[in-house]
N, C-alpha and C positions, 0 to 999 in steps of 0.2 A: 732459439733455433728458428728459422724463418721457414716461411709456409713449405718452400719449395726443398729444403732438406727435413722436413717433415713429413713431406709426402714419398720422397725417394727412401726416408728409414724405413717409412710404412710399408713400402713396395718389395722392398729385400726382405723384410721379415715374411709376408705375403711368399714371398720367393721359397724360401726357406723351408718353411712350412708346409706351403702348395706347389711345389714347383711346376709339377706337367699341367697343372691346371691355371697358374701364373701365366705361362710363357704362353698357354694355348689363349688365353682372353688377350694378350698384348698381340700376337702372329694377326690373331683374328682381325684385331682393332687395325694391324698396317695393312692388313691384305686388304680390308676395306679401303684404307686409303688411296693405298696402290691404284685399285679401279676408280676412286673419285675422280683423284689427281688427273688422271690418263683421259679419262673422260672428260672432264674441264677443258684440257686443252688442247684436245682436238675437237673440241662444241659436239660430242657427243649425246644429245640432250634427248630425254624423253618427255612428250607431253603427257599432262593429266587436265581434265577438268575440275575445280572446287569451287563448288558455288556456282557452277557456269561460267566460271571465269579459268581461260588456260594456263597454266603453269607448267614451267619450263623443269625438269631434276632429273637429276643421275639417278634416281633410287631404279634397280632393275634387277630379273633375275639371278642376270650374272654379278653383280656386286653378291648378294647374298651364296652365291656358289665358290664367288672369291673369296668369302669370310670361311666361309665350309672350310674351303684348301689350307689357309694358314692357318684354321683353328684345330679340324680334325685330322688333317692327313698329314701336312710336312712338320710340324711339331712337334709331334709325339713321335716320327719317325725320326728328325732329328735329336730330339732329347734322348732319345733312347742312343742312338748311335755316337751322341757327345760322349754319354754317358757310358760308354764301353772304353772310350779311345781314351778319356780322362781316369777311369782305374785304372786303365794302362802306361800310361803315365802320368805318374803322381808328380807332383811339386816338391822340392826345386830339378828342376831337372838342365841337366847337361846341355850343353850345343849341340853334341851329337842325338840326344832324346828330343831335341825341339824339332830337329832336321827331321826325323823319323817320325816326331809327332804331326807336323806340318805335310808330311810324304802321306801318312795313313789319314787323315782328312779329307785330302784332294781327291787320292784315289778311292775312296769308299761313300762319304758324307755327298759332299758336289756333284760327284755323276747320280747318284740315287735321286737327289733334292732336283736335279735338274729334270734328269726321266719322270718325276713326278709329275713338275710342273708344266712341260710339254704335252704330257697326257691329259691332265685337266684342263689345257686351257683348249687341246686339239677336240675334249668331250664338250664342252661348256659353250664351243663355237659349230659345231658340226653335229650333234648328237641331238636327235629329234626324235622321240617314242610314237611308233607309228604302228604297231601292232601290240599283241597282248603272248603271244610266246618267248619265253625268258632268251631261250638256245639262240633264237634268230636273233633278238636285238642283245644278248652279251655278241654277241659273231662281230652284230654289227659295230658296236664298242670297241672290241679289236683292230677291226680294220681300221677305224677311224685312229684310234692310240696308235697301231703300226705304221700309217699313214701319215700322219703327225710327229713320230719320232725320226722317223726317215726326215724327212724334213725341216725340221725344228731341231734335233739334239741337237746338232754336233754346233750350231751357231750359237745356243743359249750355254752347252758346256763348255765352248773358247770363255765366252764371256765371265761365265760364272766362276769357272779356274782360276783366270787372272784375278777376278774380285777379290777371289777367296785367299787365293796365295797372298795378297799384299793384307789382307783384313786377319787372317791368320795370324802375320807377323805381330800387327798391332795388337791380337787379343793374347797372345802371348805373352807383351813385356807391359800391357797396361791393365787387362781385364782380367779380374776372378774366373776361374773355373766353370762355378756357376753359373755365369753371369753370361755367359757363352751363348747362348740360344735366342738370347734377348739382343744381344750385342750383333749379331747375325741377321735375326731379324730385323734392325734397322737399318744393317748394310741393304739387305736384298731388296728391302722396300726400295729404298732408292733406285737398286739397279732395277726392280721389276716394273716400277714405275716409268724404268727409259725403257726399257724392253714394251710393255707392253702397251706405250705411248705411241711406242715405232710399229709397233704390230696393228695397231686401231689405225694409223695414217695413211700405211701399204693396204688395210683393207678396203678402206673408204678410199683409196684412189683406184683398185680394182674393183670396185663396186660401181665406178665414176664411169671406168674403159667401158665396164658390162653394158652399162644403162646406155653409154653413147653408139657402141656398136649394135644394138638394138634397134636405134634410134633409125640408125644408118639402115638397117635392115628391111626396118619396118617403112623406111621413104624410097627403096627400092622396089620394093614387092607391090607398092603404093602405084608409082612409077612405070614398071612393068603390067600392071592391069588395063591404066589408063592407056600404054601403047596400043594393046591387044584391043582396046573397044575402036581406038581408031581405025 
């Protein structure tokens, strides 16, 4: 048996045995990739000094807030909700139960998983603890997730739908049951890696308009003083 089907028996069994705790260290592991990848290639880089000498890395808050999401939050919500739709239907199942199986997926699993992810990423980008009363900054949480879904669902659930309808298809005629959550997780990395590669490039070129129109501001007001002495 060669290393690499020694490590996949090993991981199934691991599965098996641990499943919500399996799939939560594998979610974890891409959600961190998710934000490396994204980071990389839009040179989103943080510096550190070692030794006095600077160094360039991704390691940052939000990578570890992106491990947080796919390890603690969308995982266990989706294993749990696989895990309702697959007692509901069991294997082998008809055309007409794949149709239905495929129908309660879309409509239940994808919009949750999406509304998740727009909320974390709406908290993880805009959410700043600036006092010490719980009432005021959960309010402020809200607004920010209300404010966030309003404007983020409905583009990341087009997206996620179509993913999910053609990946569906596939986990149906080629993937275990099981194996579902893990099989999901690789799709999304993908897709969240383009999503949230496209999300870091729109920021950083409104971050680009901010700084220039400022620029612009600050050499008027500059401009207008020196009239006013003359």
């Amino acid at each position: 048996m060669s290393t690499l089907q020694s490590l996949n028996a090993q991981y199934l069994a691991y599965l098996l045995q641990y499943p919500l705790l399996t799939k939560s260290i594998t979610s974890g592991i891409f959600s961190g990739l998710n934000e490396t990848v994204s980071s990389v290639i839009t040179s989103e880089y943080k510096e550190s000094k070692v030794f006095g000498v600077k160094v360039k890395h991704v390691f940052s808050e939000k990578l570890l807030k992106m491990i947080i999401y796919g390890a603690l939050i969308a995982t266990p919500i989706s294993h749990n909700m696989y895990g309702v739709i697959n007692k509901i239907f069991k294997p082998p199942l008809s055309s007409k139960q794949k149709i239905l199986q495929l129908l309660t997926s879309l409509l239940t699993v994808t919009p949750t998983i999406s509304a998740c992810f727009v909320s974390w990423i709406s908290i993880i980008n805009n959410y700043k603890c600036t006092g010490c009363n719980p009432i005021t900054e959960l309010k402020k949480i809200l607004f920010i997730v209300k404010a966030g879904l309003k404007k983020g669902y409905l583009p990341v659930l087009k997206s996620s739908l179509t993913t999910s309808f053609f990946a569906l298809l596939v986990a149906q005629k080629f993937v275990r049951p099981e194996l579902w959550v893990v099989f999901f997780n690789l799709v999304y990395f993908v897709l969240g890696t383009y999503q949230n590669t496209k999300l870091k490039k729109l920021q950083k070129q409104q971050r680009l308009a901010e700084s220039q129109k400022l620029k612009e501001l600050e050499k008027e007001e500059k401009e207008e003083k020196e009239e006013k002495k003359e």
